[in-house]
Backbone atoms as SQL, in Angstrom:
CREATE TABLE atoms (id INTEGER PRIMARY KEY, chain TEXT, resi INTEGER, resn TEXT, atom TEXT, x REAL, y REAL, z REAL);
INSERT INTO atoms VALUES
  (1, 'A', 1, 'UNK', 'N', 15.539, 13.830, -13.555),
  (2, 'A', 1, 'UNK', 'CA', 14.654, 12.772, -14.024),
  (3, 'A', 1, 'UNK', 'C', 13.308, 13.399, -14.385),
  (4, 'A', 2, 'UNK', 'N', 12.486, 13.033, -15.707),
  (5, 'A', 2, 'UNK', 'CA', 11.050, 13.725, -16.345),
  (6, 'A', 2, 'UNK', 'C', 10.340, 12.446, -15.472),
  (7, 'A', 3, 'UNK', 'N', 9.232, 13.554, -15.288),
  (8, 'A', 3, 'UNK', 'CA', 7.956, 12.582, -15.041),
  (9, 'A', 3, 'UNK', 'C', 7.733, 11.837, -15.875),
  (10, 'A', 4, 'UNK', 'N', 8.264, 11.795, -17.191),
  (11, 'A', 4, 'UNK', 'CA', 7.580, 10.724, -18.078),
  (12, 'A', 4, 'UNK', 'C', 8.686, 9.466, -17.828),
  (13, 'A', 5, 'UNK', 'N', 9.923, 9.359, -17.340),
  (14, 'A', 5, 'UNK', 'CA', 11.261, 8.208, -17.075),
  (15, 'A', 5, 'UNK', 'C', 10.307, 8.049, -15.862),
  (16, 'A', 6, 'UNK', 'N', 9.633, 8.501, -14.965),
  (17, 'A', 6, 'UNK', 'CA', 9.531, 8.017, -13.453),
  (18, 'A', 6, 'UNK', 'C', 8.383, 6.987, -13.180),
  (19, 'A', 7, 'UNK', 'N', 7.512, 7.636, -14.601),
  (20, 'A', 7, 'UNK', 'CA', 6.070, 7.095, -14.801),
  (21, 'A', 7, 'UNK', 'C', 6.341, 5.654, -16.071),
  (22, 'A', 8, 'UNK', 'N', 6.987, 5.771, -15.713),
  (23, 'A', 8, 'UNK', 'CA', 7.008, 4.441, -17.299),
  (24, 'A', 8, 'UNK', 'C', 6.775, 3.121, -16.702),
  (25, 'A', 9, 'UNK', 'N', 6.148, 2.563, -17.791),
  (26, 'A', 9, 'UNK', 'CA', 5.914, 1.013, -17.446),
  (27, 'A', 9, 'UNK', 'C', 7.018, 0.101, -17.020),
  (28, 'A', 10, 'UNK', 'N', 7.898, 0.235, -17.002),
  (29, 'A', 10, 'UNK', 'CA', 9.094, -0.310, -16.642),
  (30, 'A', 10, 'UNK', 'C', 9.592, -0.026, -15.001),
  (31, 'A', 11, 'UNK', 'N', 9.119, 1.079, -14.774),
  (32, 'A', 11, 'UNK', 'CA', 8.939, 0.361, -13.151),
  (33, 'A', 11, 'UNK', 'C', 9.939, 1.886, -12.672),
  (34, 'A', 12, 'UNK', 'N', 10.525, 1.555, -11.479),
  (35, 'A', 12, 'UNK', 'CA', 11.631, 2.758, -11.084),
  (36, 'A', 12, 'UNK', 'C', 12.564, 2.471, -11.790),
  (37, 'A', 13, 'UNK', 'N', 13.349, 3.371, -11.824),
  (38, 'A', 13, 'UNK', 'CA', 15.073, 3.533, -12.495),
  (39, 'A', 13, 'UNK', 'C', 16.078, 2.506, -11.814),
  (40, 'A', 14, 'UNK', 'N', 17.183, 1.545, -12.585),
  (41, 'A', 14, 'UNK', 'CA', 18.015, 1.194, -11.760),
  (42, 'A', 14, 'UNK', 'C', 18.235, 1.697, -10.679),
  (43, 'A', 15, 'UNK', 'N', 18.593, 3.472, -11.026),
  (44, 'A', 15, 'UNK', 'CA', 19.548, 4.218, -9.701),
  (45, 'A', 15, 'UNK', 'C', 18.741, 4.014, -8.412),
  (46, 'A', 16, 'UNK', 'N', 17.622, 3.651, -8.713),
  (47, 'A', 16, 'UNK', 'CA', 16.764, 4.070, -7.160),
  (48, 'A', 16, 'UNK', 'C', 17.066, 2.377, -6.316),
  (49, 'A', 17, 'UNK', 'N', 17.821, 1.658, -7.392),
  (50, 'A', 17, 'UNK', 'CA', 18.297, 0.192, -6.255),
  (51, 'A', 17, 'UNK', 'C', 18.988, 0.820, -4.827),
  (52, 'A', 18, 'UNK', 'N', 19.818, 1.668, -4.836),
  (53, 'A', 18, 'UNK', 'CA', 20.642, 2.244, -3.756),
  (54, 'A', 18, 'UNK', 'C', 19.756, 2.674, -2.476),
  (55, 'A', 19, 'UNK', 'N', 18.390, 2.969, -2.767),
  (56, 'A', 19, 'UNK', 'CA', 17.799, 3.411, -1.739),
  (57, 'A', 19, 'UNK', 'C', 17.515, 2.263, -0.742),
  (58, 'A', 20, 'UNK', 'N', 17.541, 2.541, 0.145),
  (59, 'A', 20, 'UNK', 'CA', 17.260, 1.277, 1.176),
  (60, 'A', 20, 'UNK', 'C', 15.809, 1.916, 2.090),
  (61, 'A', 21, 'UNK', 'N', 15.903, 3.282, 2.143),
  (62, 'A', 21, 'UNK', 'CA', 14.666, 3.327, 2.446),
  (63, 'A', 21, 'UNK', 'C', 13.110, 2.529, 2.481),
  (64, 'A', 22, 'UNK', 'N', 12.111, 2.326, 2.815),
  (65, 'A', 22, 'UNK', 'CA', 10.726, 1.859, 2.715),
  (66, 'A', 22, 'UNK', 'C', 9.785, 2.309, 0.993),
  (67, 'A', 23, 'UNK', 'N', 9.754, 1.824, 0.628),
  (68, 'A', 23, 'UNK', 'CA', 8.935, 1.736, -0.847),
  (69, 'A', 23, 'UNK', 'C', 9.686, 3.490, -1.603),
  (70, 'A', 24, 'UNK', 'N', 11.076, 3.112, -1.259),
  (71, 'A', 24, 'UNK', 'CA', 11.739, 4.179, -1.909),
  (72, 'A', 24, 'UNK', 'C', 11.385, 5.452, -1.964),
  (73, 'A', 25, 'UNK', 'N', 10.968, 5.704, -0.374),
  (74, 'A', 25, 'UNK', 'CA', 10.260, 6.482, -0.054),
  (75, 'A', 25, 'UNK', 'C', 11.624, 7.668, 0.753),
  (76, 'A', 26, 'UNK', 'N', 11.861, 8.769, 0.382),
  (77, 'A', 26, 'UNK', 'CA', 13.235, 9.890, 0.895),
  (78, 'A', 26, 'UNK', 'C', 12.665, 10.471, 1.908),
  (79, 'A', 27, 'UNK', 'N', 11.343, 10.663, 2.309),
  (80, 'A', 27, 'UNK', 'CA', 10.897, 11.992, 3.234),
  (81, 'A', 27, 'UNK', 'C', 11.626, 12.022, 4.235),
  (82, 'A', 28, 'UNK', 'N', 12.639, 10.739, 5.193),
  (83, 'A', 28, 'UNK', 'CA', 13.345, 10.781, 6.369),
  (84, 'A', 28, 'UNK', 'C', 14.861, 10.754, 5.680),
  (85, 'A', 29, 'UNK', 'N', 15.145, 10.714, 4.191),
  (86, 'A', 29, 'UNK', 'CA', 16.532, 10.691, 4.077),
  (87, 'A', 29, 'UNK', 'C', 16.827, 9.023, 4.452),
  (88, 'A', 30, 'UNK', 'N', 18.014, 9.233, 3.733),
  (89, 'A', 30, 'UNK', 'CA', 18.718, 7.462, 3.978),
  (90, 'A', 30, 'UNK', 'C', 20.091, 7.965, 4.012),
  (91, 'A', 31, 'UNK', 'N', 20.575, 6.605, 4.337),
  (92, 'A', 31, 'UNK', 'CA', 22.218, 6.786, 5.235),
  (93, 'A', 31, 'UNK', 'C', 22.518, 6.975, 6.471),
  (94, 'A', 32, 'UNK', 'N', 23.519, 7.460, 6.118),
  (95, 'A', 32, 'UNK', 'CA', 24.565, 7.661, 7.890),
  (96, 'A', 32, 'UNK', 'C', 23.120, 8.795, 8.456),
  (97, 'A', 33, 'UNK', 'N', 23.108, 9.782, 7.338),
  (98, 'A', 33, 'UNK', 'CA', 22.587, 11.048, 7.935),
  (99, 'A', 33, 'UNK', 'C', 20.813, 10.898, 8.061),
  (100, 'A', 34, 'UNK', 'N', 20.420, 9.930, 8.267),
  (101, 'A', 34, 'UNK', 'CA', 18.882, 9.735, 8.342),
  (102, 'A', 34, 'UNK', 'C', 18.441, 10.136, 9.682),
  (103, 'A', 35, 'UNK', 'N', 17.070, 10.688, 9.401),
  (104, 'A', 35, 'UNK', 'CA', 16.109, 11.972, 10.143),
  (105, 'A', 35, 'UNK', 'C', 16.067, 10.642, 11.705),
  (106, 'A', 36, 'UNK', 'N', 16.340, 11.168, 12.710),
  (107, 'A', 36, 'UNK', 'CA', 16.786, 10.733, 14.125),
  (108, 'A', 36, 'UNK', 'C', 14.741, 10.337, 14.321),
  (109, 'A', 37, 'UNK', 'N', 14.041, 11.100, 14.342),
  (110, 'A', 37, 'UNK', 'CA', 12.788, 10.681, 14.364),
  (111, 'A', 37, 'UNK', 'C', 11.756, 9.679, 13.431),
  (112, 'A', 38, 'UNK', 'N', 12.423, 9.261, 12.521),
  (113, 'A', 38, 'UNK', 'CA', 11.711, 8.497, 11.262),
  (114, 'A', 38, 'UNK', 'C', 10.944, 7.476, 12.043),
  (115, 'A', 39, 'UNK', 'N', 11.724, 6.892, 13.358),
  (116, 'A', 39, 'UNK', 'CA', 10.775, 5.334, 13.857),
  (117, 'A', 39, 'UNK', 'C', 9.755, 6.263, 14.882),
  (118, 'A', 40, 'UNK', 'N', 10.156, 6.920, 15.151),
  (119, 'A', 40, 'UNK', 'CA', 8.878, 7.455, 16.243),
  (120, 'A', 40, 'UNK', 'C', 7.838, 8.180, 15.380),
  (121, 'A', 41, 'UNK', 'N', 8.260, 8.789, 14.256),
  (122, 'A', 41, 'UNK', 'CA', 7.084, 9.828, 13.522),
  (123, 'A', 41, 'UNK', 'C', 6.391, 7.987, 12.540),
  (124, 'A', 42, 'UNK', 'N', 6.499, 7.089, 12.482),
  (125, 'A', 42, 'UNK', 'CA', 6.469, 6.131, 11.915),
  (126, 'A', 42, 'UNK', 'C', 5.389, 5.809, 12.700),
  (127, 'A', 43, 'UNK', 'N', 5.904, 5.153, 14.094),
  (128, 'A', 43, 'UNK', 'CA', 4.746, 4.555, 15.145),
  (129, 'A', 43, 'UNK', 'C', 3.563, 5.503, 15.755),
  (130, 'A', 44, 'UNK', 'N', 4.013, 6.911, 15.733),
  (131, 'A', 44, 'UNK', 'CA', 3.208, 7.927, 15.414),
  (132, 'A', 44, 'UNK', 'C', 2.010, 7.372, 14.533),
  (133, 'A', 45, 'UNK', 'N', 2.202, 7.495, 13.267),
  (134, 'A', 45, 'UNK', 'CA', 1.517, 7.493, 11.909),
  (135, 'A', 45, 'UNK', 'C', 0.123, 6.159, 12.565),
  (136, 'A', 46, 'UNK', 'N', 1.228, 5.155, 12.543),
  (137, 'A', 46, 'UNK', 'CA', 0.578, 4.029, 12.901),
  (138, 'A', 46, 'UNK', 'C', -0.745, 3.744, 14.109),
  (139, 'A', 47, 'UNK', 'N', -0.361, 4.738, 15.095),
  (140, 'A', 47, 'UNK', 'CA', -0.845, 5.045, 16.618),
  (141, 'A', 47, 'UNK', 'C', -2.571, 5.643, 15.997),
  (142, 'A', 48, 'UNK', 'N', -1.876, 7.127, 14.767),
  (143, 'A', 48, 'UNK', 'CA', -3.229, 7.557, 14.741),
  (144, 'A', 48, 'UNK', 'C', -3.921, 6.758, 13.643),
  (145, 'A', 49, 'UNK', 'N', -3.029, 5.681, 12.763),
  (146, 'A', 49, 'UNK', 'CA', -4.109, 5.558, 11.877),
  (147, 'A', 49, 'UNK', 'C', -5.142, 3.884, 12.433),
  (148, 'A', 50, 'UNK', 'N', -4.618, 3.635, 13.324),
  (149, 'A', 50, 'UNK', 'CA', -5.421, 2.543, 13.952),
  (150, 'A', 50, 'UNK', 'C', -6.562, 3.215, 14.997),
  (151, 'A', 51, 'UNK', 'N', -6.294, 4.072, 15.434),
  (152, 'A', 51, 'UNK', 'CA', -7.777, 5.200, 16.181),
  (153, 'A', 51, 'UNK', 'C', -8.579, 5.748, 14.976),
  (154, 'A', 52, 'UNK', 'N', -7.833, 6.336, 13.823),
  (155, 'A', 52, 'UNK', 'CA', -8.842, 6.254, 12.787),
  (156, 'A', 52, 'UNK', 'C', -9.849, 5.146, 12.338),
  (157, 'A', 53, 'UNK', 'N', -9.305, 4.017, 12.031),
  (158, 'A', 53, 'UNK', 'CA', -9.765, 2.472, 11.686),
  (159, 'A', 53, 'UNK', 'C', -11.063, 2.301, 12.203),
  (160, 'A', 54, 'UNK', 'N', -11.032, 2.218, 13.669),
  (161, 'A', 54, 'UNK', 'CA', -11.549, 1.959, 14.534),
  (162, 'A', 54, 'UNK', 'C', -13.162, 2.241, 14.269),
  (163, 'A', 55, 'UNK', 'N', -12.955, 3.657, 13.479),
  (164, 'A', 55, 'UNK', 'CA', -14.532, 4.130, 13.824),
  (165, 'A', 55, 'UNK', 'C', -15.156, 3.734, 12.158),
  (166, 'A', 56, 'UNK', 'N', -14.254, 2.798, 11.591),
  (167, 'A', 56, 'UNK', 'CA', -15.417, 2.557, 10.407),
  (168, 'A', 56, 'UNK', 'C', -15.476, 0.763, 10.519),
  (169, 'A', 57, 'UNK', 'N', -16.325, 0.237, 9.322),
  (170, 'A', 57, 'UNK', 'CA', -16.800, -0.853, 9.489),
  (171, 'A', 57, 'UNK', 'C', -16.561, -1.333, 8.055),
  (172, 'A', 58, 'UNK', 'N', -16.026, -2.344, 7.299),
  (173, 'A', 58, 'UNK', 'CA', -16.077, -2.732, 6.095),
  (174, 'A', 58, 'UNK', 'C', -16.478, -3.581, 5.626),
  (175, 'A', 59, 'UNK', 'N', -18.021, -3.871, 4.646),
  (176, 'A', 59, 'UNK', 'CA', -18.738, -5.085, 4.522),
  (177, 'A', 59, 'UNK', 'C', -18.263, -5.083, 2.539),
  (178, 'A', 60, 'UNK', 'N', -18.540, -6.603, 2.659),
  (179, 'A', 60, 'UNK', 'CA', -18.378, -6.897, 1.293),
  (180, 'A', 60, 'UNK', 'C', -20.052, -6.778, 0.517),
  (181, 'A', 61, 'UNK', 'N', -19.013, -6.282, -0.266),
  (182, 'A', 61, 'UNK', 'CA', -21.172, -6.041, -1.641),
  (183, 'A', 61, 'UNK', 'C', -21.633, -7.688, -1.359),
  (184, 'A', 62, 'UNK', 'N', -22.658, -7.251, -1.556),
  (185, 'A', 62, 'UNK', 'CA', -23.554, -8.741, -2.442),
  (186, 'A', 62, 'UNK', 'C', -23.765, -9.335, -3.026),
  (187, 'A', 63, 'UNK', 'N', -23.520, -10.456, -3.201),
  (188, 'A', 63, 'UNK', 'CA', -23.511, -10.800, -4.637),
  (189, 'A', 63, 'UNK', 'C', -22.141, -11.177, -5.187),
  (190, 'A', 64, 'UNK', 'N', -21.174, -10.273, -4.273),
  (191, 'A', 64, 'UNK', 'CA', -19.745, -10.260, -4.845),
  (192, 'A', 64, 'UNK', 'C', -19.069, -11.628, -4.669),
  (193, 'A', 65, 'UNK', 'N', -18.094, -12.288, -4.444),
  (194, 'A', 65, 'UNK', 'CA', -17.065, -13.486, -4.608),
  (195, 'A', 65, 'UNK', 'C', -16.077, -13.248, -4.812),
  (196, 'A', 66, 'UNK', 'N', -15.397, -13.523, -3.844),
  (197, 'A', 66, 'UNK', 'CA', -13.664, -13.111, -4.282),
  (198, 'A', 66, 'UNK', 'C', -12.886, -14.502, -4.486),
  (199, 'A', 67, 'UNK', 'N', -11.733, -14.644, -4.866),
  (200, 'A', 67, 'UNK', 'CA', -11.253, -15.486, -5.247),
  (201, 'A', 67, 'UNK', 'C', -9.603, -14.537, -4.534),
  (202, 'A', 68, 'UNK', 'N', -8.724, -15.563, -3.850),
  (203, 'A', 68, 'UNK', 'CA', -7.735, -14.885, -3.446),
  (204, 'A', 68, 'UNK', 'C', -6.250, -15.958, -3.834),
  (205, 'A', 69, 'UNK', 'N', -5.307, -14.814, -4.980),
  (206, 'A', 69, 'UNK', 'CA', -4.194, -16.046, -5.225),
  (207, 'A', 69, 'UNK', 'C', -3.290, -15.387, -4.603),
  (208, 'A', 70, 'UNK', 'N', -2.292, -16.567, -3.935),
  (209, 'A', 70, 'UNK', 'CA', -1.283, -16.419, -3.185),
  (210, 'A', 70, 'UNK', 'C', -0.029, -15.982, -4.288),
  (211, 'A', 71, 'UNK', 'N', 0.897, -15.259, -3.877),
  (212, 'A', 71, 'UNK', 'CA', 1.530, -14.414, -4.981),
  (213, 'A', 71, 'UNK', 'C', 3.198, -14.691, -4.570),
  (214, 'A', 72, 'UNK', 'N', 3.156, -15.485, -3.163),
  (215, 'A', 72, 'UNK', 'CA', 4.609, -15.576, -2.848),
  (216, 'A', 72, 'UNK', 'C', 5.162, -15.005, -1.703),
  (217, 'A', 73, 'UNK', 'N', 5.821, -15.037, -0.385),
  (218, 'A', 73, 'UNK', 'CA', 5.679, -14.496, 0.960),
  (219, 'A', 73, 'UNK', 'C', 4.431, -13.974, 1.206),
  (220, 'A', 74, 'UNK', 'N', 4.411, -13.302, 1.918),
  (221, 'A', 74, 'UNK', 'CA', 3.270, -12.517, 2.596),
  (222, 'A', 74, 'UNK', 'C', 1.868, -12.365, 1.695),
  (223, 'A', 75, 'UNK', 'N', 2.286, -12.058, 0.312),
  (224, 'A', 75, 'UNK', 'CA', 1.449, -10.905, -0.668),
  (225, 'A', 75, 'UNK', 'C', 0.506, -12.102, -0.937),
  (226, 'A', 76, 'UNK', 'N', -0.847, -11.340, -0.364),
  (227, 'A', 76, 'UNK', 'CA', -2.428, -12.124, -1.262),
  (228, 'A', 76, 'UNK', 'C', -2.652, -11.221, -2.124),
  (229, 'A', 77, 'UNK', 'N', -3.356, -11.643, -3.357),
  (230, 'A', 77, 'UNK', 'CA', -4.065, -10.855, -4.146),
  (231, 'A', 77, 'UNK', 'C', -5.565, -11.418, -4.318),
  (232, 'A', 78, 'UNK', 'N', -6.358, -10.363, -4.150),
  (233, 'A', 78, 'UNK', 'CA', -8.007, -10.525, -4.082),
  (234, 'A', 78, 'UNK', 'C', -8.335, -10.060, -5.590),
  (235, 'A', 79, 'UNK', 'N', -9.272, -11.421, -5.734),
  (236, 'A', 79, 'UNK', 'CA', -9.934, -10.642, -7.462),
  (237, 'A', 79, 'UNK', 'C', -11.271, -11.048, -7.125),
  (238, 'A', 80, 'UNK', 'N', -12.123, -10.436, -7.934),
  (239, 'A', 80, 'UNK', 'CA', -13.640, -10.782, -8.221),
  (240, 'A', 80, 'UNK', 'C', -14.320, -11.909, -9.334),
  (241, 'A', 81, 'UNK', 'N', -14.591, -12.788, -8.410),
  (242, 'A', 81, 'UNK', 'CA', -14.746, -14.054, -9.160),
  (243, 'A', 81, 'UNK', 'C', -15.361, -13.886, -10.499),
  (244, 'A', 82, 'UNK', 'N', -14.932, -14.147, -11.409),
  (245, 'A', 82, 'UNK', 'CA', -15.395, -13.618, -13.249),
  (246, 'A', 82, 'UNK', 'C', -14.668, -12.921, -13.741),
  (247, 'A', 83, 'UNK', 'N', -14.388, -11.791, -12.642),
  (248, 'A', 83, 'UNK', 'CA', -13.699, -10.925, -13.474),
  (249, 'A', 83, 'UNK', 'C', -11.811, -10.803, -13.128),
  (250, 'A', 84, 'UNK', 'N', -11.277, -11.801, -13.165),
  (251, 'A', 84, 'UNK', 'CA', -9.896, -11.581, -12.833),
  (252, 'A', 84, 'UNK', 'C', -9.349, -10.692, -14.303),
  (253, 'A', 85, 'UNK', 'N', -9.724, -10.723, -15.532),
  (254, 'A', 85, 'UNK', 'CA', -9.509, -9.849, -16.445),
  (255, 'A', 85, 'UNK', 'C', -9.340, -8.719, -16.123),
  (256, 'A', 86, 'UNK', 'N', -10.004, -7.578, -14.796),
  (257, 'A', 86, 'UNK', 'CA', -9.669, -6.500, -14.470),
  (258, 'A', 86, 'UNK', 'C', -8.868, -6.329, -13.826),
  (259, 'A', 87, 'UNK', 'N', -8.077, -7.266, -13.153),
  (260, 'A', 87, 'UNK', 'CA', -7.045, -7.452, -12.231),
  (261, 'A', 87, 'UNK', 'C', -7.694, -7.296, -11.200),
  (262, 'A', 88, 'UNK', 'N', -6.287, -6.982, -9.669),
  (263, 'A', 88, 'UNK', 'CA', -6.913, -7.065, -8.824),
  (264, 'A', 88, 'UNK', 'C', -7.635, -5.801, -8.366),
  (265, 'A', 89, 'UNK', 'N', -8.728, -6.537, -7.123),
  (266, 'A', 89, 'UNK', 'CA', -9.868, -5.553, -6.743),
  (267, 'A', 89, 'UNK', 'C', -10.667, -6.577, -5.840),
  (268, 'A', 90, 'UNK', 'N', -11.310, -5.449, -4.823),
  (269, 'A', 90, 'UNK', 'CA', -11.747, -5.618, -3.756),
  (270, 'A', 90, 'UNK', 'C', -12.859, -4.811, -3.254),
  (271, 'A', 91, 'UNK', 'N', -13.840, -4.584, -4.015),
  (272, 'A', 91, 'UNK', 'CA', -15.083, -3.797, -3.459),
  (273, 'A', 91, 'UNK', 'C', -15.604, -4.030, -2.312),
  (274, 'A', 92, 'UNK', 'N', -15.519, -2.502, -1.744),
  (275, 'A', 92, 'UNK', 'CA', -16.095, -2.705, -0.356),
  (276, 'A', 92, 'UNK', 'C', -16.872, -1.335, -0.270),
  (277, 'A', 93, 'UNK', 'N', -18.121, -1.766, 1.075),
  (278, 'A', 93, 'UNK', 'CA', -19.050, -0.586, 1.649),
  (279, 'A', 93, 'UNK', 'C', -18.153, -0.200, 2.680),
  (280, 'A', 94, 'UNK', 'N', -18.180, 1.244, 2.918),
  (281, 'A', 94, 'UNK', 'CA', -17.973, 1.646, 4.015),
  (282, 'A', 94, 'UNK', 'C', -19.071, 2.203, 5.034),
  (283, 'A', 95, 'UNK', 'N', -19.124, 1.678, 6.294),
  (284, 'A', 95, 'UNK', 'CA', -19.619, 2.486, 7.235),
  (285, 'A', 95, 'UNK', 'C', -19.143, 2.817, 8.013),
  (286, 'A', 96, 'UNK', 'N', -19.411, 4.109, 8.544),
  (287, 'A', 96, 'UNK', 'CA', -18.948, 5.159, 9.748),
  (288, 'A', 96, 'UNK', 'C', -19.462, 4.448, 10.872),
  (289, 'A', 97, 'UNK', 'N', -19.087, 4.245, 12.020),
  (290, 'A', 97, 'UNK', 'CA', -19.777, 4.185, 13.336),
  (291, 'A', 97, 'UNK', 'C', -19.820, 5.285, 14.398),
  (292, 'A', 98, 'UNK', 'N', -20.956, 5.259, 15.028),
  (293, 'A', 98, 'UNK', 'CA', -20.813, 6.441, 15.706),
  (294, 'A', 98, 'UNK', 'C', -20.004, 6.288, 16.915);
């Protein structure tokens, strides 16, 4: 498969329906023969990236307005009031805490 079939506006390839993996994601393999650690290196991931989280702070700009449309199960989408023409988006400050 070319990077240019993988990158196309049309999305992934039929063939990649077969994957059952997470956002058709291979790094643990799929099937019978899938990597014995995938849920622990998973809750791993998760463990450190919520101790990461922790030490920042996320404020919305000023001035800004979001407008949020519901998209169907779970999925919100955030736009910036005026500008839904850019699609979605979500400007934010970050601060570090000490």
């Amino acid at each position: 498969m070319s990077a240019s079939t993988w990158l196309s506006p049309e999305g992934l390839p039929e063939s990649t329906a077969v994957v059952n993996s997470p956002s058709h994601l291979l790094t643990f393999g799929d099937g019978p023969k899938i990597c014995l650690g995938r849920t622990f290196a998973t809750a791993e991931l998760k463990v450190v990236i919520s101790g990461i989280i922790r030490r920042f702070r996320l404020h919305k700009e000023e001035g800004v307005e979001f407008d949020f449309y519901h998209m169907g199960g779970n999925t919100i989408k955030p736009m910036v009031r005026g500008q839904q023409d850019k699609g979605s988006q979500m400007p934010l400050k970050v601060q570090i805490l000490d």
